[in-house]
C-alpha positions in Angstrom: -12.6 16.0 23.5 -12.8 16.6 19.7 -10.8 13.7 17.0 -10.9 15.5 13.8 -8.7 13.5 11.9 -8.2 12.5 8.5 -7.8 9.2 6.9 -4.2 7.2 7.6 -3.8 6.6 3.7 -3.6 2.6 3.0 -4.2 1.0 6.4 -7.8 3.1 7.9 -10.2 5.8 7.1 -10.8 9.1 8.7 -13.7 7.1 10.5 -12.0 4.4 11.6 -8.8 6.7 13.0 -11.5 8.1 15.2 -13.0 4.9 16.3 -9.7 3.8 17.5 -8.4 6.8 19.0 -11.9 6.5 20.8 -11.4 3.7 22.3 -7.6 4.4 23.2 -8.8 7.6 25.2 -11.3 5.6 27.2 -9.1 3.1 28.6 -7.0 5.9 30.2 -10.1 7.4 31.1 -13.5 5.3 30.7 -15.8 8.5 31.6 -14.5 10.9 29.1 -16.5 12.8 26.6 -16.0 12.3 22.8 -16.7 13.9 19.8 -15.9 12.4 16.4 -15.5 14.7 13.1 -13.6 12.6 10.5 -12.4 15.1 8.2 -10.9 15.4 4.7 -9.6 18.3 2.7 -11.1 17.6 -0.6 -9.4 14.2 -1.9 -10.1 10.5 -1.7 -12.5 10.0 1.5 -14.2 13.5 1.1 -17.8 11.7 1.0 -17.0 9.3 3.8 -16.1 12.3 5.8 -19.8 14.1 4.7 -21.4 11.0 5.1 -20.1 10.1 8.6 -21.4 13.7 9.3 -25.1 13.5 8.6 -25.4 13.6 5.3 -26.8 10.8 3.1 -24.9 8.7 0.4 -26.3 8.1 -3.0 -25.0 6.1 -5.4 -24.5 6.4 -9.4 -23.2 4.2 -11.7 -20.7 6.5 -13.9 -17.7 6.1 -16.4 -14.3 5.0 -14.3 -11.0 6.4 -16.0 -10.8 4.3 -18.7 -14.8 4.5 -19.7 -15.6 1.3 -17.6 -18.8 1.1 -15.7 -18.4 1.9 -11.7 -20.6 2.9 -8.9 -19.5 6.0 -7.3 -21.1 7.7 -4.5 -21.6 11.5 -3.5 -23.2 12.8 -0.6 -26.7 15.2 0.0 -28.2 16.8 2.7 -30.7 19.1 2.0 -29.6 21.1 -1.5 -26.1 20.7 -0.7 -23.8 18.3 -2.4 -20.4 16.8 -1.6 -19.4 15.3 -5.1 -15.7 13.5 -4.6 -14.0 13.2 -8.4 -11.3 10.4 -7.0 -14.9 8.8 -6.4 -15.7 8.5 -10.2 -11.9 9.4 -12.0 -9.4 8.2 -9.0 -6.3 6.1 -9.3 -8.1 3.7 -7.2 -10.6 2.9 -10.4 -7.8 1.7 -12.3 -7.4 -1.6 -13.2 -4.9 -2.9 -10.8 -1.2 -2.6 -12.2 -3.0 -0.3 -14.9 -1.6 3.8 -15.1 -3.2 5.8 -18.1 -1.7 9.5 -17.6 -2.7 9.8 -21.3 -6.1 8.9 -21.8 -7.6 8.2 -18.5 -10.8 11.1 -18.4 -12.8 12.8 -15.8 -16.2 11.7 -17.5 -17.3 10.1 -15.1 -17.0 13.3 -12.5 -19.0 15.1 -14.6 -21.7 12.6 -14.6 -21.7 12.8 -10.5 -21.8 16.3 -10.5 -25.2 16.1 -13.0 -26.2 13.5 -10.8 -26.3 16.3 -7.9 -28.0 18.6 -10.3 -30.6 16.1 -10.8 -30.4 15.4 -6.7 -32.0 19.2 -6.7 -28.6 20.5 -5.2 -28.3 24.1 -5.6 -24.7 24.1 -4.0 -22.1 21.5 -5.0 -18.9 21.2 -3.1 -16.4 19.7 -5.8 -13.4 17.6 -3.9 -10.4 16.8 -6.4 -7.9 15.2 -5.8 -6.3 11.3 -6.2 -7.2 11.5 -9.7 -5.6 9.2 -12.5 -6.1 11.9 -15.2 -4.6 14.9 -16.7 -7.5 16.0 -19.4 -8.0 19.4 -17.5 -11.3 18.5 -16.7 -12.6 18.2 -20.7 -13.9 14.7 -20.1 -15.8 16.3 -17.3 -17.4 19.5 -19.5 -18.3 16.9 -22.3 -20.7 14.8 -19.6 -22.0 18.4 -18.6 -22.9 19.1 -22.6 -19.4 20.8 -23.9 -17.7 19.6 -27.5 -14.3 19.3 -27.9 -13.8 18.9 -31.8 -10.8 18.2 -34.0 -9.6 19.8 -37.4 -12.7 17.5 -38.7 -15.5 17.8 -36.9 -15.2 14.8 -34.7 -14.6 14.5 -30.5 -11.1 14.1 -30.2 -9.9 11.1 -28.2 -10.2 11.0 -24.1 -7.8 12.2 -22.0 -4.7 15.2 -21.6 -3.1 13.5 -24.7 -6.2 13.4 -27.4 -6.5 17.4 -26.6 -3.2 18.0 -28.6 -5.9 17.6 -32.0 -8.7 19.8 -30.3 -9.7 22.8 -32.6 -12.9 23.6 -31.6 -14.4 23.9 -28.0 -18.4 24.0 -27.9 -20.3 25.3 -24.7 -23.3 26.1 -25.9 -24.5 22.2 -24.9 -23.3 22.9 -21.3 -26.3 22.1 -18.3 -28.5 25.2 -18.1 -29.1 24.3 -14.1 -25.0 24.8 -13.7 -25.9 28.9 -13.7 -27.9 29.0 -10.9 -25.5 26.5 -8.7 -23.1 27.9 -6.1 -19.9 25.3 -7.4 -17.3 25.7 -4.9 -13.9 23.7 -5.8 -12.4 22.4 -2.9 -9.1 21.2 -3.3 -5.7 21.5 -1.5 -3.1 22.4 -3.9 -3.1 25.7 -5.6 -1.0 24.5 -8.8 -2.0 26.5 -12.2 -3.0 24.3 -14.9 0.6 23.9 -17.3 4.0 25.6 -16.4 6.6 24.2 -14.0 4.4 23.9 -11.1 1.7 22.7 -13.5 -0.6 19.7 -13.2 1.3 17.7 -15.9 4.8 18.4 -14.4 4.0 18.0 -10.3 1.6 15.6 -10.9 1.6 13.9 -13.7 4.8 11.4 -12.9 2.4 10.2 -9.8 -0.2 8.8 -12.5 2.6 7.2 -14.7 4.0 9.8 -17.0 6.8 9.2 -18.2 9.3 12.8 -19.1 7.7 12.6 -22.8 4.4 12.2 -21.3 5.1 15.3 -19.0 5.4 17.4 -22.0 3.4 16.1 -24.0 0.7 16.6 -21.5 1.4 19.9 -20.8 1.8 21.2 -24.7 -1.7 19.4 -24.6 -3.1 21.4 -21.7 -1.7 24.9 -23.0 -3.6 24.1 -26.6 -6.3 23.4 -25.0 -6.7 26.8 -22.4 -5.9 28.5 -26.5 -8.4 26.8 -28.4 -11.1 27.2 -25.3 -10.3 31.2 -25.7 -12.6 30.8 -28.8 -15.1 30.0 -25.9 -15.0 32.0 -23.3 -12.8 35.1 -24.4 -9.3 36.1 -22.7 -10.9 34.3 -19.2 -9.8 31.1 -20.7 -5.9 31.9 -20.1 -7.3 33.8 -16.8 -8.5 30.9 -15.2 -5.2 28.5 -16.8 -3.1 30.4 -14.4 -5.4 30.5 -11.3 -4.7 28.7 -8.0 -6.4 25.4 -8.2 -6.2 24.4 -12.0 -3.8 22.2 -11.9 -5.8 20.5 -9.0 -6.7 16.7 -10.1 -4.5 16.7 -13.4 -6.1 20.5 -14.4 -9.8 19.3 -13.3 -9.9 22.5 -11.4 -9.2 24.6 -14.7 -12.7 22.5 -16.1 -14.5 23.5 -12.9 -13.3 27.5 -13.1 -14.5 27.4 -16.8 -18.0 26.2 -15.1 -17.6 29.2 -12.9 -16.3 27.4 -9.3 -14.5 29.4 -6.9 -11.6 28.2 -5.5 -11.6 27.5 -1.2 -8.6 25.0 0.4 -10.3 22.0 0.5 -10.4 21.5 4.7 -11.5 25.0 5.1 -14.6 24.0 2.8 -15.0 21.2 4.4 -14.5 22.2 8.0 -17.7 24.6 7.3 -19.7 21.7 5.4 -19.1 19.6 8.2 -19.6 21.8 10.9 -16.7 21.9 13.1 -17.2 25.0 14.6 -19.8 23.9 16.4 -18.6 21.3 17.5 -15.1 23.2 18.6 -17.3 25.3 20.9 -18.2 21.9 22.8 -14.2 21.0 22.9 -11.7 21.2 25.4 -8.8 19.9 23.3 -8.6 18.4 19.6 -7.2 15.6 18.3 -6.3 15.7 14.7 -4.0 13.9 12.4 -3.2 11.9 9.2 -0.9 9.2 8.2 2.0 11.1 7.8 3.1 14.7 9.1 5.2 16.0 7.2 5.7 19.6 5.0 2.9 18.6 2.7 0.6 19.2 6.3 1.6 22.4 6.6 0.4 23.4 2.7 -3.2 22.8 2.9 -3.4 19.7 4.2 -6.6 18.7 7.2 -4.3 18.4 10.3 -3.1 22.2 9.5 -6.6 23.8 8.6 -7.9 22.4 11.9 -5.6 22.7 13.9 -5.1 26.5 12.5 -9.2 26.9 13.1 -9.2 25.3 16.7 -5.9 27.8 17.8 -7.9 30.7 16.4 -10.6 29.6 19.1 -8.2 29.5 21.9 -8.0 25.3 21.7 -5.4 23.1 22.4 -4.4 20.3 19.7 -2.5 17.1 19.3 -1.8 15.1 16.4 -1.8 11.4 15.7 0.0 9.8 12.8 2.2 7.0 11.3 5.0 8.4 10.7 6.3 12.3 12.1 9.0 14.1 10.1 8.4 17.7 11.6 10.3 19.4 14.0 8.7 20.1 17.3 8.8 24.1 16.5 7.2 23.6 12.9 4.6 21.6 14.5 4.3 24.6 17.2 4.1 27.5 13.9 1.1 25.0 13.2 -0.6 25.0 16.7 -0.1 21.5 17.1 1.2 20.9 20.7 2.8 17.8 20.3 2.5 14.6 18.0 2.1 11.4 18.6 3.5 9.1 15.7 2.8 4.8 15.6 6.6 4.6 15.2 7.2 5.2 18.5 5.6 2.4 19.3 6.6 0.3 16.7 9.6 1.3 14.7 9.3 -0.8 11.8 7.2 1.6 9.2 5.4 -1.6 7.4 3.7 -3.2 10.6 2.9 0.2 11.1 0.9 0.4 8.2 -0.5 -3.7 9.0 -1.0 -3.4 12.4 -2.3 0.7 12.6 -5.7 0.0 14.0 -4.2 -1.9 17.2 -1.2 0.9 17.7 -3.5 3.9 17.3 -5.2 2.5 20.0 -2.3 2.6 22.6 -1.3 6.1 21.1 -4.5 7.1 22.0 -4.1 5.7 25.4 -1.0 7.5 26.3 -2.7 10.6 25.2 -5.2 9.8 27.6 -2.7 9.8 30.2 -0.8 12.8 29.5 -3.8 15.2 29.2 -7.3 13.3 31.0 -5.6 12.0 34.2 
C-alpha cells in the first residue's frame, strides 16, 4: 500500500494526509503494509515533500515579497536542490490582510536559488507556484546579478508595475555557476507570460489585482520581454510565449531567460522523490488533495500519479475534502473511486476544522473495501 498524496490546502500537509490515512488503514487492518510518499507538483509544500523524502532542509534568511527579512528553507541531497519560490516570494509571506500584485518581488527566490549554488548543487529543481508577485521573475535575475535600469540609469522600482520604466536589461552581472547547472522549472500550469491566458490576467486577480492592475501588469510584462530582447536577442519573445512563463506571476519567463527547461511539476517531482520505486513495492495507491476537481486533471499531483501508477498496471483511489468529478472523469484519470470528507460530514467548514479526525475514518472504510 502506497499514500502519495498531496497537501489538503488550509487544514494539513501532504505529511500529515499520510499520517492519518495511515492510521485509518490500520484500524481496518492492523497488519498491513505502508508506504508514505507525500508529494507536491511544484507549489507551496514542494520542500516538505523533498524533505519528508530523505533529503535535508537548510535554512536562509532571504527578502519576503515586500523586501522584509524571512527564513525560507530549500532542500539538498547530494548536488541536487529542491528550491520552493512560495518559500521565499509566497502569498503566505505577506503581511496578514496585505496583497501587493504591484510591487511584491521574487528577490528573495533568487537569493534561495544562489543559496543552492553555494550548497554546491549542480541541479536545481525550481517549484513555483503560490506566489504573491507578478515581476516575471526580474526581482529574481537581479539577486542572481542582472540590472534592470530606467531611462536614467537607476533600478527601476520592485515588482510587475516598476518594469513599465525599465529601458535597459543588464546580464552580464548574472552568476557564472548558473551555466554549468541543470535548472529544471517545475511548475503545473503552462500559462505564457502576458496575453489572455497570461500570468497577469489568470493570475494576477488571485494576488489582489484589481482590472487596471491586470493591464497594467501585463503592458508591464510585454515591455519588459521588449526591452530584455536587447539582452538575449529574438529568444526573449521566444521564451514570453513558452509553456510555463506565466507560472508564479511570469517567474517561469525569469527562470527560461536563465536557461530552465520546463517539466509539469509532479512529473519532476515524482522522479526527485522516487516513486517509482516505491510503485514497484505497491499493490494499490492512495493519492489525493483537498479538492478534486478539473484543476486535478491539468497538472495537478493526484493526476500525475495516478497517470504514472496506471502506466505500471496499479490500482488507485483518491482521498479529498471535497469531490466535484464525475465518476467517468475520475476513471479517464485512472482513479478508481474517490473518497471525499463530505461524505462523512457534509458541512464543508468542519471539514476543513476537523480534517485530520475524518481522514482518518475515510481511510478506514478504504480499508474495508479493498484490505479485508
Amino acid at each position: 500500500m502506497l499514500i502519495a498524496a498531496d497537501k489538503f490546502k488550509g487544514s494539513l500537509t501532504a505529511v500529515q494526509v499520510a499520517e492519518r490515512v495511515t492510521a485509518g488503514l490500520r484500524r481496518a487492518a492492523p497488519g498491513v503494509e505502508v508506504e508514505s510518499l507525500p508529494v507536491a507538483d511544484g507549489g507551496d509544500g514542494t520542500v516538505a515533500a523533498a524533505v519528508a523524502a530523505g533529503f535535508e532542509q537548510r535554512e536562509v534568511r532571504v527578502a519576503g515579497p515586500l523586501g522584509h527579512e524571512v527564513t525560507a528553507a530549500y532542500a539538498l541531497r547530494g548536488d541536487t536542490a529542491v528550491v520552493e519560490m512560495a518559500e521565499a516570494s509566497g502569498l503566505q509571506r505577506l503581511p496578514s490582510g496585505v496583497l501587493a500584485p504591484l510591487t511584491a518581488s521574487t528577490y528573495g527566490s533568487g537569493e534561495l536559488l544562489r543559496a543552492a549554488l553555494d550548497a554546491g548543487a549542480r541541479t536545481i529543481v525550481f517549484g513555483v507556484g503560490g506566489s504573491a508577485t507578478n515581476d516575471g521573475g526580474a526581482g529574481m535575475l537581479s539577486a542572481l546579478g542582472a540590472r534592470f535600469l530606467d531611462a536614467d540609469g537607476e533600478p527601476v522600482p520592485p515588482g510587475g508595475g516598476g518594469l513599465g520604466s525599465l529601458a535597459s536589461v543588464d546580464l552580464s552581472g548574472l552568476d557564472p555557476r548558473l551555466a554549468d547547472v541543470d535548472l529544471v522549472l517545475a511548475s503545473d500550469v503552462d500559462n505564457p507570460l502576458t496575453g489572455p491566458t497570461g500570468a497577469p490576467a489568470v493570475y494576477g486577480p488571485q494576488k489582489g489585482a484589481s482590472p487596471a492592475d491586470v493591464a497594467a501588469l501585463d503592458e508591464a510584462l510585454a515591455h519588459y520581454a521588449k526591452v530584455m530582447e536587447t539582452a538575449i536577442g529574438v529568444k526573449a519573445a521566444q521564451y514570453a510565449t513558452a509553456p510555463g512563463a506565466g507560472a508564479a506571476g511570469g517567474i517561469g519567463y525569469g527562470a527560461l531567460v536563465l536557461g530552465a527547461r520546463f517539466r509539469p511539476g509532479i512529473e519532476v517531482m515524482l522522479d526527485v522523490l522516487g516513486f517509482a520505486s516505491a510503485l514497484d513495492r505497491a499493490t494499490l495507491v492512495i493519492t489525493g488533495e483537498g479538492s478534486l476537481d478539473e484543476q486535478t486533471l491539468h497538472g495537478k499531483a493526484p493526476a500525475g500519479v495516478a497517470a504514472a501508477a496506471r502506466a505500471q498496471g496499479r490500482e488507485v483511489v483518491a482521498v479529498c475534502g471535497r469531490l466535484a468529478l464525475r465518476p467517468e472523469a475520475l476513471g479517464r484519470a485512472g482513479i478508481r473511486r474517490a473518497y471525499p470528507l463530505t461524505e462523512i460530514e457534509p458541512d464543508l467548514a468542519k471539514c476543513v476544522a476537523e480534517a485530520g479526525p475524518l481522514l482518518e475514518r475515510v481511510a478506514e472504510n478504504i480499508g474495508r473495501d479493498f484490505l479485508l
